[in-house]
ZAMARGU-4260 file (C-alpha; in steps of 0.2 Angstrom, whole numbers, plus 5000, padded with zeros to 4 digits):
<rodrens>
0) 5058/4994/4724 | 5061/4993/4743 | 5074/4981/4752 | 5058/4969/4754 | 5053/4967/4737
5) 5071/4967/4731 | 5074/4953/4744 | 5060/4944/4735 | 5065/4945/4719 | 5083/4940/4724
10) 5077/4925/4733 | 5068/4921/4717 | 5083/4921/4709 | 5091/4912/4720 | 5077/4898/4718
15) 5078/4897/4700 | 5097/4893/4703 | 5093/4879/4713 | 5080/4872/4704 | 5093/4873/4687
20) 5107/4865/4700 | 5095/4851/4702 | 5092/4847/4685 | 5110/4847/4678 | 5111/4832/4694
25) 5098/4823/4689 | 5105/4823/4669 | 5123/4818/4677 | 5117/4803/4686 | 5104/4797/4669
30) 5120/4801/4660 | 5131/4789/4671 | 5116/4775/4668 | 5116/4777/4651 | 5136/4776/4649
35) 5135/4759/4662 | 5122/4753/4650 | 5130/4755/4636 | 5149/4751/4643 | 5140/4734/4644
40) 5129/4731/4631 | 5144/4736/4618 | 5156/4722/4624 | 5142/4707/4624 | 5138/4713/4606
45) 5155/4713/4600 | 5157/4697/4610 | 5143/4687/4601 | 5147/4696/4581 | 5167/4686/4585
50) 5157/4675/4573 | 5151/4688/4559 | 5155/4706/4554 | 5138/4714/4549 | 5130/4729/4545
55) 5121/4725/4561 | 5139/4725/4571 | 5145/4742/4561 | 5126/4750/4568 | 5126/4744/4583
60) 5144/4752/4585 | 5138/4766/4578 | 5124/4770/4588 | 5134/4765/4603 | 5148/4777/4601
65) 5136/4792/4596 | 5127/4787/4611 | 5142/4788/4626 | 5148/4804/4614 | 5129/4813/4618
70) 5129/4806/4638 | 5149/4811/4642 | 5145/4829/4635 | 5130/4828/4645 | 5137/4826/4660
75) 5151/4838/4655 | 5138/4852/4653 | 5131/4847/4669 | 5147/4847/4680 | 5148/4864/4673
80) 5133/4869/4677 | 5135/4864/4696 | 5150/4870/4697 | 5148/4886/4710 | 5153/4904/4698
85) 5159/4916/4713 | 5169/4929/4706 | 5159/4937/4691 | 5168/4954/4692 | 5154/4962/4701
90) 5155/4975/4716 | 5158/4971/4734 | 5142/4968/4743 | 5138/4961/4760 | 5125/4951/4756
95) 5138/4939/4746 | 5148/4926/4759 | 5164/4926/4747 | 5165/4945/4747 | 5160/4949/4767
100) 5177/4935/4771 | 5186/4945/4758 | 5182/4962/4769 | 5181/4956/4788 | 5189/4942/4787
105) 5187/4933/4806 | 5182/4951/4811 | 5166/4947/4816 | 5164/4961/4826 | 5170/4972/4811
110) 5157/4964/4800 | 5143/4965/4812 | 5145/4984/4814 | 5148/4987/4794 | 5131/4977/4791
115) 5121/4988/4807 | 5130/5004/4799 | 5120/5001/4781 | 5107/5014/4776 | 5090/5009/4769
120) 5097/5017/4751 | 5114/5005/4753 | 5104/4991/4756 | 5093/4994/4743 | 5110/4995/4731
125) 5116/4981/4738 | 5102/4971/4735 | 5099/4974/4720 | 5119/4970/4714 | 5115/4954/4721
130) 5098/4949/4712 | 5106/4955/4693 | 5123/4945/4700 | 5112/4931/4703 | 5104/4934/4685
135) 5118/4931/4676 | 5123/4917/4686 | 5106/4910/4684 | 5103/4912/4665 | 5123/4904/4662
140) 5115/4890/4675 | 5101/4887/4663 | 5109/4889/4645 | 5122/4875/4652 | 5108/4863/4660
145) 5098/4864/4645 | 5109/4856/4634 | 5114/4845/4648 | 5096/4839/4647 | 5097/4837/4627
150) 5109/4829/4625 | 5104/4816/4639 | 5090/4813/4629 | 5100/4811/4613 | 5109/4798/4620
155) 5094/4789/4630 | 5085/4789/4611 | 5102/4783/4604 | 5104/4768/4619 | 5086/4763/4613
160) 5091/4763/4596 | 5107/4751/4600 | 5094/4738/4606 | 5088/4733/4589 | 5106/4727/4581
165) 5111/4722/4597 | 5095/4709/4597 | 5099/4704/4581 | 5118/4701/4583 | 5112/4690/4598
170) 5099/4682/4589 | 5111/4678/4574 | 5124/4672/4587 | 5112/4662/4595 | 5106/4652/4578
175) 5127/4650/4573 | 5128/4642/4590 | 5116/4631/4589 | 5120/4626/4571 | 5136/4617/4578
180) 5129/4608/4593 | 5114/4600/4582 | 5126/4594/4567 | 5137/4584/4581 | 5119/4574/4589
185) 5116/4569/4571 | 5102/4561/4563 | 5089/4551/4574 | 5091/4533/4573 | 5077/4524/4569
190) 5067/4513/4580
</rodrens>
């Protein structure tokens, strides 16, 4: 391959790095929904079963806790995979930012005649440690994002699950409620 191509192919990889970056931050702020949604649907359950323990309250804390268990490792997975991976052990090359500071430091002058000096065989190398740096970076990127993206979904199909006993813990807590005020009124007089 020539510099072009591999410049190609590692802004390819590049793109495939962004595009799983993006991912994990879209399943970090479902995630953050879905914990908000359940931070507050779990209290007003428990509120309204004060009145009854029932299998409804032990599902419905069940599915609740399963739920923020799948969306807080969700977005554990996809901090980690935003987190930028800099230092994989791979040679120095100067086509990566960290490693040209590492060799110029605020020599600009030093840099700019290092990156004029490179032959078309050294760019070639260079290039090419960057696109199978940015491989590895890019397939750890993915492997974390896709569970990221699971588990999100286990804990959205879990939240939707807790709707069901939470509806009838609230309609139960509504009939109890009811029960009281309607004994005080008391029979209808007659006319």
């Amino acid at each position: 391959m020539n510099a072009d191509q591999l410049s190609k192919l590692l802004e390819s990889t590049q793109g495939h790095i962004r595009a799983f970056d993006t991912k994990a931050q879209i399943a970090l702020g479902l995630d953050s929904l879905l914990a908000g949604l359940v931070g507050t649907e779990l209290p007003k359950g428990l509120d309204l079963a004060t009145w009854h323990f029932s299998g409804a309250l032990i599902v419905l804390l069940v599915f609740s806790t399963l739920s923020l268990t799948a969306a807080v490792t969700s977005a554990l997975c996809a901090i980690f995979t935003v987190v930028p991976r800099l230092h994989l052990n791979q040679p120095k090359s100067h086509f990566f930012f960290c490693h040209l500071v590492e060799l110029y430091g605020r020599n600009y002058r030093g840099a700019a005649d290092a990156l004029i000096a490179l032959d078309e065989n050294q760019i070639q190398h260079e290039l090419a440690t960057q696109v199978q740096t940015n491989a590895v970076i890019a397939n750890v990127k993915a492997a974390r994002s896709k569970y990221a993206l699971r588990l999100m979904t286990a804990s959205l199909v879990l939240y939707i699950m807790t709707i069901i006993p939470f509806c009838i813990i609230a309609y139960r807590g509504n009939q109890f409620g009811k029960a009281p005020a309607a004994a005080a009124v008391g029979p209808a007089e007659p006319k």
